[in-house]
N, C-alpha and C positions, 0 to 999 in steps of 0.2 A: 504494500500500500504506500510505504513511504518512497520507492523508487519510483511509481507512478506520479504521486504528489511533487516530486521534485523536477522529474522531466515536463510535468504540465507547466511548472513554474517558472523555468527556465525558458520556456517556447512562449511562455507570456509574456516576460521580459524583454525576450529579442524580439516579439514585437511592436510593443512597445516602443523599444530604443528604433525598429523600421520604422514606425510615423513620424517621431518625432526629427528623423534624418529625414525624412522626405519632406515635413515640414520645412526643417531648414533651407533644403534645397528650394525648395516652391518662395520664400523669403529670400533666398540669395535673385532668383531670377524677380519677385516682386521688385527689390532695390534698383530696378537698372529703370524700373517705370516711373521713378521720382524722380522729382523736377530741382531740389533743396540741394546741393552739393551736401550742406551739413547731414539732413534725415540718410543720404545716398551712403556715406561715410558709418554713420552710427548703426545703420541696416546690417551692409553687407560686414561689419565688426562681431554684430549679435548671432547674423545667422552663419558666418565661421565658426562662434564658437557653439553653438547647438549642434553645428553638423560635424566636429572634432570630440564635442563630447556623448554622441549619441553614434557616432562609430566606434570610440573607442569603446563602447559599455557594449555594443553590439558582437565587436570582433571577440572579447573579452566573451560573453556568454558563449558561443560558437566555439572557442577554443575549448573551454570549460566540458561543454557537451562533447566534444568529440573525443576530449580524454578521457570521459568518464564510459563512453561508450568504448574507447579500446581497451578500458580496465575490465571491462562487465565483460569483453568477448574472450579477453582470456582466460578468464577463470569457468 
Protein backbone atom coordinates (compact mmCIF):
# COMPACT_ATOMS: atom_id res chain seq x y z
CA UNK A 1 0.00 0.00 0.00
CA UNK A 2 2.79 2.36 1.00
CA UNK A 3 4.73 1.77 -2.44
CA UNK A 4 1.47 2.57 -4.23
CA UNK A 5 0.95 5.74 -2.08
CA UNK A 6 4.30 6.84 -2.93
CA UNK A 7 4.52 6.21 -6.73
CA UNK A 8 0.89 8.17 -6.85
CA UNK A 9 2.68 10.83 -5.09
CA UNK A 10 5.41 11.36 -6.94
CA UNK A 11 3.45 11.29 -10.45
CA UNK A 12 1.46 14.19 -8.78
CA UNK A 13 4.24 16.03 -8.07
CA UNK A 14 5.91 15.89 -11.43
CA UNK A 15 2.84 17.03 -12.56
CA UNK A 16 2.45 19.51 -10.82
CA UNK A 17 6.07 20.91 -11.37
CA UNK A 18 4.70 20.12 -15.68
CA UNK A 19 2.07 23.17 -15.30
CA UNK A 20 3.69 25.04 -13.48
CA UNK A 21 6.82 25.00 -16.28
CA UNK A 22 4.45 25.24 -18.82
CA UNK A 23 3.07 28.17 -17.09
CA UNK A 24 6.35 29.71 -17.03
CA UNK A 25 6.87 29.10 -20.56
CA UNK A 26 3.37 30.51 -21.74
CA UNK A 27 4.70 33.85 -19.24
CA UNK A 28 8.07 33.88 -20.98
CA UNK A 29 6.26 34.07 -24.56
CA UNK A 30 3.40 36.52 -22.72
CA UNK A 31 6.58 39.13 -21.96
CA UNK A 32 7.48 39.65 -25.51
CA UNK A 33 3.58 41.09 -25.86
CA UNK A 34 4.31 44.16 -23.51
CA UNK A 35 4.76 47.39 -24.52
CA UNK A 36 6.77 48.64 -20.74
CA UNK A 37 10.46 47.96 -21.24
CA UNK A 38 10.31 47.82 -17.22
CA UNK A 39 6.99 45.17 -16.93
CA UNK A 40 9.05 43.27 -20.39
CA UNK A 41 12.21 43.08 -17.93
CA UNK A 42 10.40 42.20 -14.51
CA UNK A 43 8.36 39.34 -16.69
CA UNK A 44 10.79 37.56 -18.41
CA UNK A 45 13.16 37.66 -14.65
CA UNK A 46 10.00 35.97 -12.98
CA UNK A 47 9.16 33.44 -15.58
CA UNK A 48 13.00 32.22 -15.74
CA UNK A 49 12.92 31.79 -12.52
CA UNK A 50 9.55 29.52 -12.39
CA UNK A 51 10.68 27.61 -15.34
CA UNK A 52 14.53 26.90 -13.59
CA UNK A 53 12.79 26.19 -10.49
CA UNK A 54 9.96 23.84 -11.71
CA UNK A 55 12.49 21.86 -13.81
CA UNK A 56 14.73 21.52 -11.55
CA UNK A 57 11.96 19.83 -8.87
CA UNK A 58 10.62 18.01 -12.10
CA UNK A 59 14.19 16.49 -13.20
CA UNK A 60 14.60 15.87 -9.53
CA UNK A 61 11.40 13.79 -9.18
CA UNK A 62 12.13 11.60 -12.44
CA UNK A 63 15.42 10.83 -11.34
CA UNK A 64 14.19 9.81 -7.99
CA UNK A 65 11.44 7.45 -9.67
CA UNK A 66 13.78 5.88 -11.97
CA UNK A 67 16.02 4.97 -9.04
CA UNK A 68 13.66 3.68 -7.16
CA UNK A 69 12.36 1.69 -9.89
CA UNK A 70 15.99 0.07 -10.74
CA UNK A 71 16.00 -0.71 -6.99
CA UNK A 72 12.59 -2.43 -6.89
CA UNK A 73 13.70 -4.51 -10.21
CA UNK A 74 16.55 -5.84 -8.66
CA UNK A 75 15.43 -7.36 -5.81
Amino acid sequence: MKSKLWWTGQCLLALVATFFLSYGVSLFIAAYKLNDPFYFILMIFASNLIILINATLLIGFVYRMINVYKFLKKI
